[in-house]
C-alpha positions as a Markdown table, in Angstrom:
| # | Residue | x | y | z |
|---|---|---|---|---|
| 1 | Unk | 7.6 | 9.7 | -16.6 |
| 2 | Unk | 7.9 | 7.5 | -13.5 |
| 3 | Unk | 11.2 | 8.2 | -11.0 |
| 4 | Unk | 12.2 | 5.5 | -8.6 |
| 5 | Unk | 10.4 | 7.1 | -6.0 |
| 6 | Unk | 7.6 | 6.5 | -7.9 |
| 7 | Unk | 7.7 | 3.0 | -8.5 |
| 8 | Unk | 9.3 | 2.2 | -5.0 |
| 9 | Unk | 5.5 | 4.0 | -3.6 |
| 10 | Unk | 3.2 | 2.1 | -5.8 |
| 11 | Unk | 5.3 | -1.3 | -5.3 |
| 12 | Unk | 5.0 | -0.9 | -1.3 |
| 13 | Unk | 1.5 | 0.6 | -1.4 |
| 14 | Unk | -0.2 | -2.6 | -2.8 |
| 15 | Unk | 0.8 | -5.1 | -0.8 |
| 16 | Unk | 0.3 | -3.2 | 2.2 |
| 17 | Unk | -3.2 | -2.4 | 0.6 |
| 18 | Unk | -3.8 | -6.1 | -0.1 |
| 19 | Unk | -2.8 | -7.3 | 3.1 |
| 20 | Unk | -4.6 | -4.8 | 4.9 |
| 21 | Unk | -7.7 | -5.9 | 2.8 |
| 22 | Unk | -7.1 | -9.3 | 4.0 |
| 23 | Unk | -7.4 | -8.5 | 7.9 |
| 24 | Unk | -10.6 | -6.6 | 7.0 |
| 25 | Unk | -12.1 | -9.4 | 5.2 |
| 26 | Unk | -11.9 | -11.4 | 8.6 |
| 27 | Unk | -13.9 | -9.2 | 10.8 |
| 28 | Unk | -17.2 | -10.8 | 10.3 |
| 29 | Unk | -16.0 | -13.9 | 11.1 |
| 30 | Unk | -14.3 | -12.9 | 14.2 |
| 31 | Unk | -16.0 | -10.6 | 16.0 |
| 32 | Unk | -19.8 | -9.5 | 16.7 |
| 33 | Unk | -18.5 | -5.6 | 17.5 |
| 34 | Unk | -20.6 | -3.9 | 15.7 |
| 35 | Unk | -18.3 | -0.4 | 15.2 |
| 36 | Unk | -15.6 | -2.7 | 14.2 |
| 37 | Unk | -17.5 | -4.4 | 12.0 |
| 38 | Unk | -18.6 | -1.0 | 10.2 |
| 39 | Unk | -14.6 | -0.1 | 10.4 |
| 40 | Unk | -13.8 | -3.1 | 8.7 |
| 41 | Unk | -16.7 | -2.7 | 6.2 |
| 42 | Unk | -15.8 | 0.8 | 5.7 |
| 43 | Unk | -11.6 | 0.6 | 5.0 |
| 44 | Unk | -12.5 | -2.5 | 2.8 |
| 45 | Unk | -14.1 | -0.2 | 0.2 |
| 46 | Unk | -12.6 | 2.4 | 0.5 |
| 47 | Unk | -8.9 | 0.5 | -0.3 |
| 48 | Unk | -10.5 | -1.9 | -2.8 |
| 49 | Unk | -10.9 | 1.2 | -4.6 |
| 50 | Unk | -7.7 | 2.5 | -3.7 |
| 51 | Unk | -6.1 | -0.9 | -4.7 |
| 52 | Unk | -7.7 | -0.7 | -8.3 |
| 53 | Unk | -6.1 | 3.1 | -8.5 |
| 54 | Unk | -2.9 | 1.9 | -7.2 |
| 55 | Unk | -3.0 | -1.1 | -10.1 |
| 56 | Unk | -3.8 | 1.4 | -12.7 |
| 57 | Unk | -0.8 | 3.2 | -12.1 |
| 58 | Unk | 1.3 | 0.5 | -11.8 |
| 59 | Unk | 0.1 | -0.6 | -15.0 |
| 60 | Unk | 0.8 | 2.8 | -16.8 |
| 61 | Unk | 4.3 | 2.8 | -15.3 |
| 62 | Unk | 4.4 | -0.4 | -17.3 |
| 63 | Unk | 5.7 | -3.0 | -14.1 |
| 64 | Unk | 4.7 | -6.0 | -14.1 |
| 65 | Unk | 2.4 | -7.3 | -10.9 |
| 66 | Unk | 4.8 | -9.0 | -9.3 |
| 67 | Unk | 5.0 | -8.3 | -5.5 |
| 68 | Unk | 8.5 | -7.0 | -4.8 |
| 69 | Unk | 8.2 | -7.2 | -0.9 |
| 70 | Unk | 6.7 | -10.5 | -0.2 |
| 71 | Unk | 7.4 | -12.1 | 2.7 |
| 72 | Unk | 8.5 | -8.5 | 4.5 |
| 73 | Unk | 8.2 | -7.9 | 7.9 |
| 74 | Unk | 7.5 | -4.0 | 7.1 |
| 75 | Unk | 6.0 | -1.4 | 9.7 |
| 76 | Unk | 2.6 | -1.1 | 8.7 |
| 77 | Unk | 2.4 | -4.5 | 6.6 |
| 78 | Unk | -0.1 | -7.5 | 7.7 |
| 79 | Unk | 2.2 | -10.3 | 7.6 |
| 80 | Unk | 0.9 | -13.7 | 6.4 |
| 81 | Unk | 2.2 | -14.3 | 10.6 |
| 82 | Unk | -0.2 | -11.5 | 12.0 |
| 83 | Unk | -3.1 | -13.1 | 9.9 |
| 84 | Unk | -2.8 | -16.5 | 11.3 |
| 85 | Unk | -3.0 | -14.7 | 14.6 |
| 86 | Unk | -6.0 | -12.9 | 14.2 |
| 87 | Unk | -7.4 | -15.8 | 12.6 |
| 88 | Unk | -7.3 | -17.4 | 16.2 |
| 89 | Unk | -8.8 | -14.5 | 17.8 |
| 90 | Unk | -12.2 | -13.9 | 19.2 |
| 91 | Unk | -14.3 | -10.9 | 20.2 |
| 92 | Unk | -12.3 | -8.3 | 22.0 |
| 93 | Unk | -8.3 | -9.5 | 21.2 |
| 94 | Unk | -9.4 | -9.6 | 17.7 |
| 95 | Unk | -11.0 | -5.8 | 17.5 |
| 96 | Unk | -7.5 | -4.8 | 20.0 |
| 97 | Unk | -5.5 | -6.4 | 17.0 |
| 98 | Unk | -7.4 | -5.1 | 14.1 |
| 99 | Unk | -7.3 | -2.0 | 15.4 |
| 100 | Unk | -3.6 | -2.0 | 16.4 |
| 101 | Unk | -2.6 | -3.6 | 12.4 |
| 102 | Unk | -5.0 | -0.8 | 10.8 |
| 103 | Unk | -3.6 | 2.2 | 13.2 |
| 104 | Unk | 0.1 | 0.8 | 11.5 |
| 105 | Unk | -1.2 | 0.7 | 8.3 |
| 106 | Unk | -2.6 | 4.3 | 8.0 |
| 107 | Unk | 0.4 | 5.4 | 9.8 |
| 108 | Unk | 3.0 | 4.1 | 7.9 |
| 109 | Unk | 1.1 | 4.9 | 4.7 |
| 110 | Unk | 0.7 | 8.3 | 5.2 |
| 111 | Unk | 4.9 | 8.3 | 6.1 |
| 112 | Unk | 5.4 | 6.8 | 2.3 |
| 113 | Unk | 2.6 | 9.1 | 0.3 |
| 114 | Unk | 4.5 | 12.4 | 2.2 |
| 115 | Unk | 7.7 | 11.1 | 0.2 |
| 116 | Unk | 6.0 | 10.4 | -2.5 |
| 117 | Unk | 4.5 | 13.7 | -2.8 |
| 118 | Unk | 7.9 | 15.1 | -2.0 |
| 119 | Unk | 10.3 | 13.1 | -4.7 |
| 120 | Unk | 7.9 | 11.7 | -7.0 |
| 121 | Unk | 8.1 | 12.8 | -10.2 |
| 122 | Unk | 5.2 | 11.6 | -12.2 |
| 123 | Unk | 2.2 | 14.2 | -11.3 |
| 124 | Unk | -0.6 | 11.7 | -11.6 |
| 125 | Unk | 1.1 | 9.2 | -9.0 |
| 126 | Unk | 2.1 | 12.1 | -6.5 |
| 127 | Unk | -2.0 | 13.5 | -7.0 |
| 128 | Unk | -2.6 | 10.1 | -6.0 |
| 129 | Unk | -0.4 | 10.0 | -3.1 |
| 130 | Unk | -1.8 | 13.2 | -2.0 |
| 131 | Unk | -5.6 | 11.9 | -2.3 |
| 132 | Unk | -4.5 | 8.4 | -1.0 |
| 133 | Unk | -3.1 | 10.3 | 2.3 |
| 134 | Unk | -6.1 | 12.4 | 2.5 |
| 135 | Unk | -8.7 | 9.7 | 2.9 |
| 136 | Unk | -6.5 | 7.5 | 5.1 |
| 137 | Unk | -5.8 | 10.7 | 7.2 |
| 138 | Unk | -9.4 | 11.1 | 7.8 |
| 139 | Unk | -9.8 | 6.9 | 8.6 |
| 140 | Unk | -6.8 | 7.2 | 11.4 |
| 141 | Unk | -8.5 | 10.2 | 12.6 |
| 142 | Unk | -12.1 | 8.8 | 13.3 |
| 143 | Unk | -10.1 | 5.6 | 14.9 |
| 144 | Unk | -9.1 | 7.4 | 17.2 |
């Protein structure tokens, strides 16, 4: 059984996944640093796989995939605004951004998962949440 907490987590937690996904997928073209580079490299599997988790569940709480928050300017979302910026940036502002959009990201995300594993009621979503916060605890930490 699936509360609102539930579903509220898994409907903010893809988008931000996605759109954190899509900042990652311009690091090769916009910068020649090679630990961001491996950064990129490195959160873009790791939250493709989180994103097919996240999908599953949505699925099994039977929503459909319809993005509830497009077009929000939420704290640790990658607006559609922030990627056309970084897709004018070069070298150093680009790895300052990226770093800056992904430090939001893990931040904010571990904020949600700590309510979801607080007022979630379906045990396989707040497992996830726990697991979720675990490996994006240990990305924020080797950023910094």
């Amino acid at each position: 059984m699936f509360n609102p907490t539930d579903v509220a987590w898994i409907q903010l937690e893809i988008p931000m996944t996605e759109s954190v996904l899509a900042l990652a997928d311009l690091a090769p073209q916009r910068t020649q640093n090679a630990s961001v580079l491996a950064l990129a490299s490195q959160v873009a599997a790791k939250e493709k796989q989180q994103l097919a988790g996240l999908r599953g569940l949505l699925s099994e709480a039977g929503l459909p995939p319809t993005n509830v928050h497009e077009g929000h300017d939420m704290p640790g979302m990658v607006t559609k605004s922030d990627l056309l910026i970084a897709q004018r940036l070069n070298g150093g502002p680009f790895d300052k951004l990226f770093r800056k959009h992904l430090t939001d990201f893990l931040t904010q995300s571990l904020l949600v998962a700590k309510g979801e594993q607080t007022s979630g009621a379906n045990e396989a979503t707040k497992q996830y949440a726990h697991d979720l916060a675990a490996a994006r605890s240990t990305t924020l930490a080797d950023l910094k």
